[in-house]
N, C-alpha and C positions, 0 to 999 in steps of 0.2 A: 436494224437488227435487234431482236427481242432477246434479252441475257435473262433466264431462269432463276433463280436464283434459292438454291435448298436452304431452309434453315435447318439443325439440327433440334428436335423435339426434348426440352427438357423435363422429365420426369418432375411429377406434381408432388411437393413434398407431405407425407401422409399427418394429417390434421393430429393435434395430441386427443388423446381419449377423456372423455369426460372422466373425472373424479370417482363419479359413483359406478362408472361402469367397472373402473379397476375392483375396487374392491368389493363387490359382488361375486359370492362365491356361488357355485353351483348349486342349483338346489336341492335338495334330499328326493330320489325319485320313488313313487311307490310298488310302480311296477319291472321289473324287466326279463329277459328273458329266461335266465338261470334261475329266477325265485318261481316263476310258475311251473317246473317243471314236476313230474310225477317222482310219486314216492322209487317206484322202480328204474327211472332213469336219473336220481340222483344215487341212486345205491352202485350200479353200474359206473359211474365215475368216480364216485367217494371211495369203493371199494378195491379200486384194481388201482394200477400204476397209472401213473406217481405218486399218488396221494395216500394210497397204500400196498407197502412193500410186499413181495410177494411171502417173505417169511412174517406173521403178523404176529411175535415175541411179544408184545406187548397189551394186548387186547385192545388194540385199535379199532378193529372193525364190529367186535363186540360194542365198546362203546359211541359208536358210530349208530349201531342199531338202536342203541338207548335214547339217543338225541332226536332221532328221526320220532321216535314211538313217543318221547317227549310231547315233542313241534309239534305230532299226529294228534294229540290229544286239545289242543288248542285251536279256539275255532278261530276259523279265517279260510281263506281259499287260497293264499297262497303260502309261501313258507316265513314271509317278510310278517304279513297281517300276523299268523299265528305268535310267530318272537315277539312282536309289540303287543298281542295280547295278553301273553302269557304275565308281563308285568315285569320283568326280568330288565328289558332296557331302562325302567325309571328307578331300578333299587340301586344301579350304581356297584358302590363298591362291597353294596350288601345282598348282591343277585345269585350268588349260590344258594341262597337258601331255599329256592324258589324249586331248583331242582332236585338241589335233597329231600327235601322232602318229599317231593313224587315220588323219588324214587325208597324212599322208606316208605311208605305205603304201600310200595308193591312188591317188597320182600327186598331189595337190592341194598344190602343194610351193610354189604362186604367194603370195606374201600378201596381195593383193587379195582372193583364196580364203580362207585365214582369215580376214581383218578381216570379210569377210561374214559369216563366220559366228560368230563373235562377235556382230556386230550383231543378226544373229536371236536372239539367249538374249531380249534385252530383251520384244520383242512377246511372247516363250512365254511369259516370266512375267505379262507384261500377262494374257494371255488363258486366264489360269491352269490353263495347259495341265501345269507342274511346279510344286509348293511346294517348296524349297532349305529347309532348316535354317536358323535365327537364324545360327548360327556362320559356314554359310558365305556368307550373303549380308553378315557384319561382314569379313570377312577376303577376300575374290573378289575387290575393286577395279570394281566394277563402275561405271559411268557413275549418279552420281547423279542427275546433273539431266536425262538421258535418263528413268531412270525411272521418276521422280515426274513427269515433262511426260506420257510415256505412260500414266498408273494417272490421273493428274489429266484426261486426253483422254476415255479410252475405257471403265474402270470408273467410278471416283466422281467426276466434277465439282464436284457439289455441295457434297461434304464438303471436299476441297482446294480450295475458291473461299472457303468457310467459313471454314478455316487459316488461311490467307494473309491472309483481311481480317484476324481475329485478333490475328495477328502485329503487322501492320502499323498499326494504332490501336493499340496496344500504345508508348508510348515507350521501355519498357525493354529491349525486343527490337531487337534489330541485324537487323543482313544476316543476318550468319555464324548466327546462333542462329536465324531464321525459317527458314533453308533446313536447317539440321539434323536442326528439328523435322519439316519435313516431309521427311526421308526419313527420319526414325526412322520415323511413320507408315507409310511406302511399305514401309517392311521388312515390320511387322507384317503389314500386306496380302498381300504375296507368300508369306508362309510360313504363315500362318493362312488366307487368304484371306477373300473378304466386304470390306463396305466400312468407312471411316471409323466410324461408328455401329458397328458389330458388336466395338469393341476394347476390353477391359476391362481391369481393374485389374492383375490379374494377368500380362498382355500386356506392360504398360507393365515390371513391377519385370522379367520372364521377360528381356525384351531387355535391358535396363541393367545388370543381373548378368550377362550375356554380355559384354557390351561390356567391364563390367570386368575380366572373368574374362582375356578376350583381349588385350587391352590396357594391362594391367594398370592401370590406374586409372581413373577416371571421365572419360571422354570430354568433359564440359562440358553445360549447360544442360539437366542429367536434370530439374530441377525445374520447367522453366519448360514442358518439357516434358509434364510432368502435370499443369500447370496450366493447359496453351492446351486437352488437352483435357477437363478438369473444367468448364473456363468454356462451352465449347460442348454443354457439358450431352449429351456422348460417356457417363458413366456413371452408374449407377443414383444415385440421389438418397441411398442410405444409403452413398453413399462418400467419405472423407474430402476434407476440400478441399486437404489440399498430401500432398505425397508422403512428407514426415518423418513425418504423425501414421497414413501407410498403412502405413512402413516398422516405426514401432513398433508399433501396435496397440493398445499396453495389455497387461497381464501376460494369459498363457495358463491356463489352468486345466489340473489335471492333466490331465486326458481331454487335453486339445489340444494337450499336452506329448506324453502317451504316442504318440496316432496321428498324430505326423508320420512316424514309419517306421512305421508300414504292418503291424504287428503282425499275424501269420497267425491263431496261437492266442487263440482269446478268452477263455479261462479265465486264461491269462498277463495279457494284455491287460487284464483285469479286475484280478487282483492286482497290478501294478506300478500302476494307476491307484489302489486304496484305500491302496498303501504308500505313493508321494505326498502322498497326504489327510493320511495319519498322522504324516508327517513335518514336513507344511509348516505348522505352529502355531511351531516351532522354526527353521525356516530361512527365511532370504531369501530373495526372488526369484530371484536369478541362481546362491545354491544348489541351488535346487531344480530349475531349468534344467539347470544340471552334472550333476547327480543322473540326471536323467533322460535324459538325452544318453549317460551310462555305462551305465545298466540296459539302454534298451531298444536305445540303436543298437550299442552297441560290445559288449555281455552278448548279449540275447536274440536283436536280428534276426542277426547274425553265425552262430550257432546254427541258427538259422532256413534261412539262406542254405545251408548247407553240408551242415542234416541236416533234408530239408522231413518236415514231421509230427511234428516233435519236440514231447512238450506236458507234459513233468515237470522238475521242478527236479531232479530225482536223474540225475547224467550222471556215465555211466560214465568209468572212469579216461582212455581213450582221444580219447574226444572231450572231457574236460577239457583235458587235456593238449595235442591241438591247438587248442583255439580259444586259450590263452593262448600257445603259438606261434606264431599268427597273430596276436593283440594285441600282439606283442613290434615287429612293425614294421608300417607306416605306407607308404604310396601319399605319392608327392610328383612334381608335372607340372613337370618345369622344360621352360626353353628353350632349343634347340643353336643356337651361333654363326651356323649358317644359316636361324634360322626357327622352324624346325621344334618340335615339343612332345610330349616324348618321356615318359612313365610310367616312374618307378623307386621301388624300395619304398627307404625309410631306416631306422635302427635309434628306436622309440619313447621319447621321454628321460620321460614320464611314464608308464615301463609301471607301477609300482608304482603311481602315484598311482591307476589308471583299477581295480586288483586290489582297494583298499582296498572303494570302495563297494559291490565286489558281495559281498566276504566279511563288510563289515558289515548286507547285506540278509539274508545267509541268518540270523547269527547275529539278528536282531530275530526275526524269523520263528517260532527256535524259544525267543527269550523271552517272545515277545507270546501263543505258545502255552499255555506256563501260565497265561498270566491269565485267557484267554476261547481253550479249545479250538475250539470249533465253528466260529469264523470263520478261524483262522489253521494249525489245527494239521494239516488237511490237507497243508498244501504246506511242514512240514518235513522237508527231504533232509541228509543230511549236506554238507557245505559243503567245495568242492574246492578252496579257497583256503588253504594253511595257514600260522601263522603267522609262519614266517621267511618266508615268499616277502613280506610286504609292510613287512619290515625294510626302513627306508632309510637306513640309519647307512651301508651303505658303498656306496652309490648317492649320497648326497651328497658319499662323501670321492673315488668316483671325476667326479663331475661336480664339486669343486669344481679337481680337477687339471688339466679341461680348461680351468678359465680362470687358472690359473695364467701367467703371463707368462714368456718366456723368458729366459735369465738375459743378463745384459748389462752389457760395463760402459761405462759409460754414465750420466750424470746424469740419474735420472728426471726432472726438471722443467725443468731449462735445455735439455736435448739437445744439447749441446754436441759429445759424440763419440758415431760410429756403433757401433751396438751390432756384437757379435761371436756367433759361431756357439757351438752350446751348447758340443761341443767343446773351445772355447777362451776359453769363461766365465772361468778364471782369469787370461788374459793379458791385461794390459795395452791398449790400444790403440796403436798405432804413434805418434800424438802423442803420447804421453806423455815427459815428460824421463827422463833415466837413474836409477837409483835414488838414486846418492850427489846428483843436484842436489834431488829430490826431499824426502829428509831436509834439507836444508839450507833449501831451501825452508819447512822445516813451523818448523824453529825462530825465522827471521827472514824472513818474509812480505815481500814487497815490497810500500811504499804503493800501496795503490790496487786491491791485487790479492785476487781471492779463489783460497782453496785445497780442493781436494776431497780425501774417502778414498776411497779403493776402494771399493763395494760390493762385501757377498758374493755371489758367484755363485748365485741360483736363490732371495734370499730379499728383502725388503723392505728399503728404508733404513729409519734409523732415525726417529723423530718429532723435529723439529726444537723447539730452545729456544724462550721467547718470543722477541718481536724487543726488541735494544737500546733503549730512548727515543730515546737521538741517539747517533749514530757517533763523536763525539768523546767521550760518558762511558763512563768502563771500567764494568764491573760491580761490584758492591758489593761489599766487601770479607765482610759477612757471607755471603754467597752464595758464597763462593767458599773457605770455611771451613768451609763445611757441605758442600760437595762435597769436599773436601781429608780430610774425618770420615770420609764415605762413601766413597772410595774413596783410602784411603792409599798404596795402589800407583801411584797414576795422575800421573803427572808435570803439575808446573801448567803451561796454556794459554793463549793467546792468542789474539784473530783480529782481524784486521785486514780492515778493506772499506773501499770507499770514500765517500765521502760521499751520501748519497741511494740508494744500494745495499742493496736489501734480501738478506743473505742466506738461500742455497737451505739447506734443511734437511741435504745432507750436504755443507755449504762451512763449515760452522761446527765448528771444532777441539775444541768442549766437546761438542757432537755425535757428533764421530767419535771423537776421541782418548780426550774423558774416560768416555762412556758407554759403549764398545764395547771401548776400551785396542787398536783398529787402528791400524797407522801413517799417515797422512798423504802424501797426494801432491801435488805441485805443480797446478796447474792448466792445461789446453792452451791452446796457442796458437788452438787454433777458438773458446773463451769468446767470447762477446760481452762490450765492455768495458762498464763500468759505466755507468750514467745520469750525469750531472753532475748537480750540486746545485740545489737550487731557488732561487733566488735570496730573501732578505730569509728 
């Protein structure tokens, strides 16, 4: 007798998602259906309900005709090309002026006439007649709460009714932080388009790296952020639940290292990913990261960039020569006192550092060749690095001159008196007493007082003695015999402070006098006086 026997079929647990596929955001499309639509069948939607009321109190649909006759005037064939042509998405938060002034040109000089037309941008982006860039819709000033009330009216309902309950059973969400959230959302919509639902992982970090980029720092509540929509079950099931464990990831595997730039050549592309392999038994994580950050972005794609079809390590003297030209400085965005954000290149302070790894790739290359030609010995070239260029003996002695301190005279630690122009490093400062009270000073110290030496111009004080025990015991007599051994020359000292007063490292006479054998200066009248004692 044959027994059957059913197994029960276990469902296959779903694989985790690659790293970079999470945070891939969608990409900015050019065409779709609502931007190619005719002048007359956006007027027929923009103009009647919902988008405008049947009583039009406000010159809405007036200025509705002014944006359109705008657009109109901007070449491009659809309504998207004309807005990117017109120049308006790159001014940011200085793109009004783009349209006033068309519109003073053609007599529309009233400001009722602009506010109107202002007020129409809202509905076009409702009716996703334009997508605006992330950048400019963080920088434009636009009316929040206009519109998120219009994207929550007329596209998604149901997803902003969703939010907002969210938020709102939420006790750790505020006011300020429920409505941010939802115009973070409202952003994503307008420049992606689609609704609520349609917004993925990638969306979320794309905007918030904007944000900071602009803004220069985190805006506030990015976390809660990815957390109103994780909860509303907005992204795939194999997506982290907070925003730190989607920021990190977990370590990258070479491959994932390699093709974040986007490598042309696949046979490159192939070898810098088995060179990785090869390396990473010995390095750390965040070495291996730097590693690859120098080979492919700042070595190959650069290469790439500059000379497309390039596919051998063997590069002629010329284009050695300029691409470490080019790696010599560095792209840096600052900000002008008016705003504005302007690109200028700077001199790179770790050009050696970034030379070293690639001259030490070619050199493995061609020693990993004699041990096993067949896999590596193809792709030994001679190595255009050589080796005085990645000497940093006077790359350190000139960067250690740039933080060299000006010379001053001037108590490094009290600051007592303002320092002086290099020029006049050796002069005195204007407080100072005259020389002869000075000497007189240094022999018989007035109670209570402390006495400084000059520092030499352009070099360090000296390291100050231990401190006294207590201000009334002199120093030991042995101590003061063995410095008297060691420096015979040196006239014996004294210092006087006052009680509870710690002396500064160069206010102490066996500091200056005995170690150095400088003379001694009075002290200025700007010192701050002493502490008074502690009582008991």
């Amino acid at each position: 007798m044959t027994v059957a026997l059913e197994t029960a079929q276990v469902p296959a647990a779903k694989p985790p998602r690659p790293v970079t596929e999470l945070v891939r955001a969608r990409p900015r499309k050019d065409v779709w259906p609502a931007t190619g639509q005719s002048r007359e069948e956006v007027w027929g939607r923009l103009a009647a309900e919902p988008f405008a009321p049947a009583c039009d109190n406000n010159g809405r649909k007036f200025g509705l005709g002014l944006l359109l006759d705008w657009l109109t005037d901007q070449p491009g064939a659809t309504w998207q090309e004309r807005w990117l042509a017109s120049g308006a998405d790159d001014d940011g938060a200085n793109w009004r002026e783009i349209p006033l002034r068309w519109m003073r040109e053609r007599g529309h000089e009233v400001p009722w006439r602009q506010e109107s037309f202002f007020r129409a941008v809202h509905p076009a982006l409702c009716a996703d007649l334009i997508r605006p860039s992330l950048p400019w819709l963080i920088t434009s000033s636009l009316r929040s709460s206009a519109l998120v009330g219009m994207l929550a009216q007329h596209r998604d309902p149901t997803g902003f009714a969703r939010l907002r309950e969210r938020c709102a059973t939420d006790p750790s969400v505020n006011t300020a932080a429920a409505t941010r959230t939802a115009y973070r959302a409202a952003q994503i919509l307008v420049a992606k388009g689609g609704i609520i639902a349609d917004i993925v992982p990638g969306d979320v970090l794309e905007l918030l790296d904007i944000e900071a980029e602009l803004r220069g720092t985190s805006v506030g509540a990015t976390h809660l952020f990815y957390r109103v929509l994780h909860n509303l079950d907005v992204f795939d099931d194999r997506a982290p639940a907070t925003l730190r464990e989607l920021r990190t990831g977990g370590q990258r595997t070479p491959e994932e290292l390699i093709d974040r730039y986007g490598i042309a050549c696949r046979p490159v592309r192939d070898l810098l990913v088995d060179y990785l392999r090869e390396r990473q038994p010995a390095l750390d994580y965040n070495s291996l990261d730097a590693l690859s950050y120098y080979l492919a972005k700042l070595f190959w794609s650069d290469l790439e960039r500059h000379h497309p079809g390039i596919d051998s390590l063997h590069l002629p003297t010329n284009v050695a020569d300029a691409w470490k030209q080019r790696l010599r400085t560095t792209t840096k965005t600052v900000r002008t006192p008016d705003g504005r954000r302007i690109t200028t290149e700077a001199p790179r302070i770790n050009y050696r550092e970034c030379l070293t790894p690639v001259r030490a790739f070619y050199l493995d290359l061609a020693h990993w060749a004699v041990e096993d030609p067949a896999r590596w010995a193809g792709w030994v070239a001679p190595c255009p690095i050589g080796s005085e260029e990645i000497n940093r003996k006077k790359d350190k002695r000139r960067r250690k001159s740039r933080w060299t301190p000006a010379p001053a005279s001037v108590c490094q630690y009290c600051r007592s008196w303002s320092a002086v122009s290099t020029s006049d490093a050796r002069t005195p400062p204007p407080c100072w007493p005259p020389p002869a009270t000075r000497h007189q000073a240094r022999r018989s110290p007035p109670p209570g007082r402390h006495w400084y030496a000059s520092p030499r111009a352009g070099r360090r004080p000296p390291k100050c003695w231990p401190r006294t025990p207590s201000p009334d015991t002199p120093r030991s007599s042995a101590g003061s015999a063995t410095r008297a051994a060691e420096f015979p020359w040196s006239p014996p000292t004294t210092t006087t402070s006052a009680p509870g007063c710690r002396p500064h490292h160069c206010c102490s006479s066996d500091t200056a006098a005995t170690r150095t054998g400088r003379s001694a200066r009075a002290p200025s009248e700007r010192c701050s006086p002493p502490r008074s004692p502690t009582p008991g």
